[in-house]
C-alpha positions as CSV (number, residue, x, y, z in Angstrom):
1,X,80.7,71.1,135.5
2,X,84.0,72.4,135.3
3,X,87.1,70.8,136.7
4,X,90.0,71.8,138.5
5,X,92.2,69.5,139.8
6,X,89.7,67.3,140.6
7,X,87.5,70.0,142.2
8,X,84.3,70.9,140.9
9,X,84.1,75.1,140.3
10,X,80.6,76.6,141.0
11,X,78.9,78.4,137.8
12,X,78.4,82.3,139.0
13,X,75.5,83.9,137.3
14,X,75.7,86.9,135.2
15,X,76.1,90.2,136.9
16,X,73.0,91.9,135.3
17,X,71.5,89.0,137.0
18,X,73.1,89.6,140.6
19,X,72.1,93.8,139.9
20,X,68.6,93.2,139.3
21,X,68.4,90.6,142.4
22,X,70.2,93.9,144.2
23,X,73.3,91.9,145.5
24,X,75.7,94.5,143.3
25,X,75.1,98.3,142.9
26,X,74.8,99.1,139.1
27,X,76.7,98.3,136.7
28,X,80.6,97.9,137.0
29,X,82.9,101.2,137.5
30,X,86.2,100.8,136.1
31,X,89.1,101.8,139.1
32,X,90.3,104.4,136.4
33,X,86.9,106.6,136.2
34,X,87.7,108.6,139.2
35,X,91.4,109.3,137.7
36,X,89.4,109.9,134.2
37,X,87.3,112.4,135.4
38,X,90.1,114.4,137.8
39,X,92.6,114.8,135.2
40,X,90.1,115.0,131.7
41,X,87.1,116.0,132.6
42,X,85.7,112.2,132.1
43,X,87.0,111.9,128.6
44,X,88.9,108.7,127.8
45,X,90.0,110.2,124.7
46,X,91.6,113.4,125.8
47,X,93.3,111.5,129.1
48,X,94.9,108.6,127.0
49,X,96.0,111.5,124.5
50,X,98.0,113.3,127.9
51,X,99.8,110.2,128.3
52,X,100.8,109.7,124.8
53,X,101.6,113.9,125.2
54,X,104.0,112.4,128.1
55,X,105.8,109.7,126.6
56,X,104.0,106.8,127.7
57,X,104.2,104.2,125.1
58,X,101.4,102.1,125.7
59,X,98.7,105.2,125.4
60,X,100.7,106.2,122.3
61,X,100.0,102.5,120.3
62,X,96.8,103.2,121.8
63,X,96.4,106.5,120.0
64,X,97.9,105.5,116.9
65,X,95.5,102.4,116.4
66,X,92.8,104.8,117.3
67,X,93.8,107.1,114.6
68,X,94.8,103.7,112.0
69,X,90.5,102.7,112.7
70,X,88.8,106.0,112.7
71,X,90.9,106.5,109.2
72,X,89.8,102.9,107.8
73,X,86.3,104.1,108.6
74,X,86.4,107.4,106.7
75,X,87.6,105.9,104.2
76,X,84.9,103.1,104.0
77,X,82.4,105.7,103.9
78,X,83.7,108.0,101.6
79,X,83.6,104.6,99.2
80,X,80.0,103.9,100.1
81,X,79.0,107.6,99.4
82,X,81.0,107.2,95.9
83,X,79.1,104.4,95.0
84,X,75.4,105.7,95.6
């Protein structure tokens, strides 16, 4: 069990476990989908690109290590399709 200052914490089960025993509705909803959907249309993608667009920095590292990945990837493919 775990420990803290000398009081034993309880183990909570998973919550696909407490869904299917129906005491939660579904799986989680982040806070943010409602905001999401009102300002992109429900894409993450194009509502983390109007911040960035704003100036706030946080969506733009976001963006930029977005664009850093999806660029790795391309170019890990266009190696594998070299090498058939």
């Amino acid at each position: 069990t775990d420990r803290y200052s000398g009081i034993a914490l309880p183990h909570l089960p998973k919550r696909d476990v407490l869904v299917s025993a129906g005491y939660l509705d579904g799986p989680r909803r982040s806070a943010l989908t409602p905001l999401v959907e009102e300002q992109a249309g429900g894409d993450a993608e194009i509502f983390l690109q109007k911040l960035a667009d704003e100036g706030n920095v946080a969506a733009k590292a976001a963006m930029d290590e977005r664009s850093r990945r999806k660029a790795e990837a391309e170019e890990k493919e266009r190696i594998i399709l070299e090498q058939r």
